[in-house]
N, C-alpha and C positions, 0 to 999 in steps of 0.2 A: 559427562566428558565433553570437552569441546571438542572441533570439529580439526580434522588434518588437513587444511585446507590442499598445501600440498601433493598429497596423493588421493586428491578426490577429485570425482569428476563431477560438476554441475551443472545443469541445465536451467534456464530462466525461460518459463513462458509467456510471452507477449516479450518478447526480449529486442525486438527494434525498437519500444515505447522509449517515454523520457524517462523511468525508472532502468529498464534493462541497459539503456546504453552507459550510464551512471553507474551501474550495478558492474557493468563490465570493466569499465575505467578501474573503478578503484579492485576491485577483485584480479583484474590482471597485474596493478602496479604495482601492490601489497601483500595480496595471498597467494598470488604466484601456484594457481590450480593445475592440477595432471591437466585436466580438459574440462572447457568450458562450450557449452554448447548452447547457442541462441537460436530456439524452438519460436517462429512468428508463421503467418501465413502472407506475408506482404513482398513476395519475392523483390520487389522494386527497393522497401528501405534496407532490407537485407544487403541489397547490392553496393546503396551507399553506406551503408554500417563497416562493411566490407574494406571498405577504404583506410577508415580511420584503425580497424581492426582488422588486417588480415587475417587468413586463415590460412595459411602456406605451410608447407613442412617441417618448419622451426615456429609455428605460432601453435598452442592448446586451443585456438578459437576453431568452432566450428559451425556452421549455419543449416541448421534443418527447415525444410520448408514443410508447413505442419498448422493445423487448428486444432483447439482441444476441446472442440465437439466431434473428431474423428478419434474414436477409442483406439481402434486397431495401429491408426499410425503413433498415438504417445505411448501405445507397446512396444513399438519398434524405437522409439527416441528415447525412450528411458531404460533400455536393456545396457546394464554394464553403471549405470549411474548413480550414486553416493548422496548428493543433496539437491532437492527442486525448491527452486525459488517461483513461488506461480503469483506473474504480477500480469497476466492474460487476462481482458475483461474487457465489457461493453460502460462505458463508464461518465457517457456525457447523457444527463437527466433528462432533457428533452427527446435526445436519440430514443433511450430506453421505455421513455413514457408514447412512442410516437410507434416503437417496435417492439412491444411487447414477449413476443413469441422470439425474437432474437435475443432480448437480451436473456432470458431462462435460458434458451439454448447455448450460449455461450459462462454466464457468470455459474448457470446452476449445476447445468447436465454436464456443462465442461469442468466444473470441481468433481463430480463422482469420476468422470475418467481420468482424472487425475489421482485422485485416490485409488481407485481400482488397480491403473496401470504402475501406481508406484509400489502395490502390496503384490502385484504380481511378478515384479520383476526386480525386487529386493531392495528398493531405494529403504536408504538409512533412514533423513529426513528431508520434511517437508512443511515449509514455512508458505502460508496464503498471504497476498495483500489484502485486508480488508480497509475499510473506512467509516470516518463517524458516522456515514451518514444508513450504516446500518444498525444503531443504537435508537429505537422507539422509531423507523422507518414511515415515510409521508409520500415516499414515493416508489415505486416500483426498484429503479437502481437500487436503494436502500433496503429494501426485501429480498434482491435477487441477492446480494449482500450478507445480506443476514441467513439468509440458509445456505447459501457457503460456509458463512464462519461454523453454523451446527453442524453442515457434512464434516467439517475439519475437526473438528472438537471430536465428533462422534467417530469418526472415521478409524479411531486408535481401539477401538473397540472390536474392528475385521481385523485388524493387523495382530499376529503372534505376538507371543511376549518378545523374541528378540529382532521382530518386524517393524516397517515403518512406521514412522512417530510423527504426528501433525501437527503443528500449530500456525494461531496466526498472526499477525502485528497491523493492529490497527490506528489507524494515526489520522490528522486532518489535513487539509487545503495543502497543495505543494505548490513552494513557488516557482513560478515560471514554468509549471507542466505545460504539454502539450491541452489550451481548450481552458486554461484558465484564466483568471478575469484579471490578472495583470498582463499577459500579451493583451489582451481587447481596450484594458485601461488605454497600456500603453502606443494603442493604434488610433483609438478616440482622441486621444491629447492631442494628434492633429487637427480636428473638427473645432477643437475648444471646448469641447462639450464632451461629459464621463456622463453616463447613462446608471444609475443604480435602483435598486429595485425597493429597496428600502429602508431610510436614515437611522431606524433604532437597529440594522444585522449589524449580528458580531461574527466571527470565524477564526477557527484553528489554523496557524501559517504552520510550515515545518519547511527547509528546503529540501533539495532533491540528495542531495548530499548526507544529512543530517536521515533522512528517509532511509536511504542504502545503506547508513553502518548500522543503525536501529533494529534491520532486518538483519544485517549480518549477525549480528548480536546475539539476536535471538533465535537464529541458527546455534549457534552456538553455547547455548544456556540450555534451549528447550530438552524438556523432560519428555511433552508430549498432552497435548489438549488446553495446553493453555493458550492466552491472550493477551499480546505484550502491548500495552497501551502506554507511548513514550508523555511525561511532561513539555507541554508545548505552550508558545504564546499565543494569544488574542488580539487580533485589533479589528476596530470597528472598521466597517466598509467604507465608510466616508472616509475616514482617517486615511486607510489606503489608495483611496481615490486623490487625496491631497498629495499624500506622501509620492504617487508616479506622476501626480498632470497639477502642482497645485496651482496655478492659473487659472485652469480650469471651471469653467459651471459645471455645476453637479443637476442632472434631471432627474426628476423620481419617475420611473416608469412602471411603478407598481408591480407586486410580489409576485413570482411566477407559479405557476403551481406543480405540487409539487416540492416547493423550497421552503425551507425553514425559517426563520429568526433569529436561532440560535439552533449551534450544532452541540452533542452531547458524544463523548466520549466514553463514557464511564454510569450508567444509571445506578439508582440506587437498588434496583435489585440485585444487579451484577458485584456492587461493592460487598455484599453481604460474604461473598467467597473470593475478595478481592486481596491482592497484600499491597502495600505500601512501599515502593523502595525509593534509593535516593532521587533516580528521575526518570523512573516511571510505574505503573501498575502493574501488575500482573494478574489476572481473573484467571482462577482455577476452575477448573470441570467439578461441577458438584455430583462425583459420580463415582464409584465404590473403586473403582479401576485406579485411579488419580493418586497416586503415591504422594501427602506432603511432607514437609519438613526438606523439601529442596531450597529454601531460605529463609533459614533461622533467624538471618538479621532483621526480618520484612515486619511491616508495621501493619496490621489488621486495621479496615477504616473503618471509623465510627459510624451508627445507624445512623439511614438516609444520608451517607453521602454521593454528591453528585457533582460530577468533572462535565463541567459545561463551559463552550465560550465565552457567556455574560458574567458569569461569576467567577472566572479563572483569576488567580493571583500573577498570573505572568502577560504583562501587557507589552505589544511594539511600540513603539514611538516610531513617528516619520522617520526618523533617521536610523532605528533598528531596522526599519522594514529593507529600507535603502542599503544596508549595509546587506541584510540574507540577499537580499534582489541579485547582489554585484556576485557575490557567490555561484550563479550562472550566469555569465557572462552574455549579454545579448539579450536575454528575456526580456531587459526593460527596457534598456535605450537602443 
């Protein structure tokens, strides 16, 4: 059954991010929610979130101040609430390789209370952000990652049968997030000089736009333990480098660690209980509980296949990149 958007209340964790305010945008202009509520710990972007979102007596917006490594308080912010969107996370690779003990405490310990607190207090569903770069993980973000997405999978397991349902949507690169390497491109193109780590990486684009109905989507589809993996394009890093500063020198400053070459979406282990639809994947739970036959139409993928960057059928050109880029307005120029 899909979702009533209108008589549901929802809550987004890490909800002042580039995802949450996006998330709210379009969720306020189109699903027109009972109440919407933006669960962050950053009282200050709240403040200016605030602005562009009121939250006055004729608005459903509502601002909790709140982290979700504090269990007790996402008992209190999820009592009375319908669907969580949890896009709360420690998520820039050096930070996490630098802070090791924070990023588990937020990406790991703050997925169990999130699950905990939504089985306790009757939320419907519950959709995670995850990312490639929890797919065969090189770096800690990547692992802290990847055992979210098993709390999440797993997590349907504690819940009743007519109890909370989890899943998660995991997807690549967004453009113009907050800490991505097109603001930095596009801050270098002043110096003359793009700085890249190295000429054979390739990477998954999706925009922020393109991210937020993907999740809505899969709000609205999910059964419960699955893993909605959207088709997305590729382009190499240098191309990208061209396509925001092409004037520009390119410097190789060699690979950081930690970082990959190519990012994978989809392994071939995971294809083995994967379905096929028209543009995107779906990775089922191989696990006795997992009800299938929720879509008959879906295409079973052939042994060893594998959704990776380097070998994707869906490539940018300069000028595609340029076109998702204007999609958020400002990120580039």
């Amino acid at each position: 059954m899909s979702v009533d958007w209108k008589n549901s209340t929802v809550l987004v964790t890490g909800g002042t991010g580039s995802f949450g305010k996006k998330f709210t945008e379009i969720l306020l202009a189109e699903y027109h929610p009972k109440k919407l509520i933006i669960f962050s710990r950053d009282e200050l972007k709240q403040s200016e979130m605030r602005q562009r979102f009121p939250d006055g007596p004729d608005s459903p917006v509502r601002y909790f101040i709140g982290d979700v490594r504090d269990a007790s308080r996402l008992q209190r912010a999820l009592h009375g609430v319908d669907v969580v969107i949890h896009a709360a996370a420690l998520k820039q690779v050096p930070a996490c390789e630098y802070n090791p003990f924070e990023a588990v405490q937020t990406n790991v310990l703050g997925a169990k209370n999130v699950i905990d607190a939504s089985i306790d207090q009757g939320v419907k569903r519950v959709v995670a952000l995850s990312t490639d770069k929890a797919v065969n993980p090189v770096n800690l973000y990547g692992a802290t990652k990847l055992c979210a997405e098993k709390l999440f999978v797993q997590g349907n397991t504690y819940s009743t049968q007519d109890g909370a349902r989890f899943a998660c949507c995991r997807y690549g690169n967004v453009v113009g997030s907050r800490g991505s390497v097109i603001p930095m491109f596009a801050e270098q193109r002043k110096t003359g000089k793009i700085t890249i780590t190295d000429e054979r990486m390739t990477r998954f684009w999706i925009t922020l736009e393109q991210g937020v109905r993907f999740v809505i989507r899969a709000a609205e589809q999910m059964a419960g333990g699955e893993i909605f993996v959207p088709k997305i394009p590729s382009m190499k890093v240098t191309d990208l480098a061209k396509a925001v500063a092409p004037e520009a020198e390119l410097v190789n400053v060699g690979i950081r660690p930690g970082e990959k070459l190519h990012e994978v979406l989809l392994s071939e282990d995971e294809a083995r209980h994967a379905l096929d639809l028209a543009d995107m994947f779906v990775v089922q739970p191989a696990y006795p509980w997992f009800k299938l036959g929720k879509w008959p139409d879906a295409t079973p993928l052939p042994d060893d296949y594998r959704y990776a960057s380097d070998s994707n059928a869906q490539w940018l050109s300069d000028d595609d990149m340029r076109a998702m880029a204007a999609m958020d307005p400002g990120e580039v120029d």
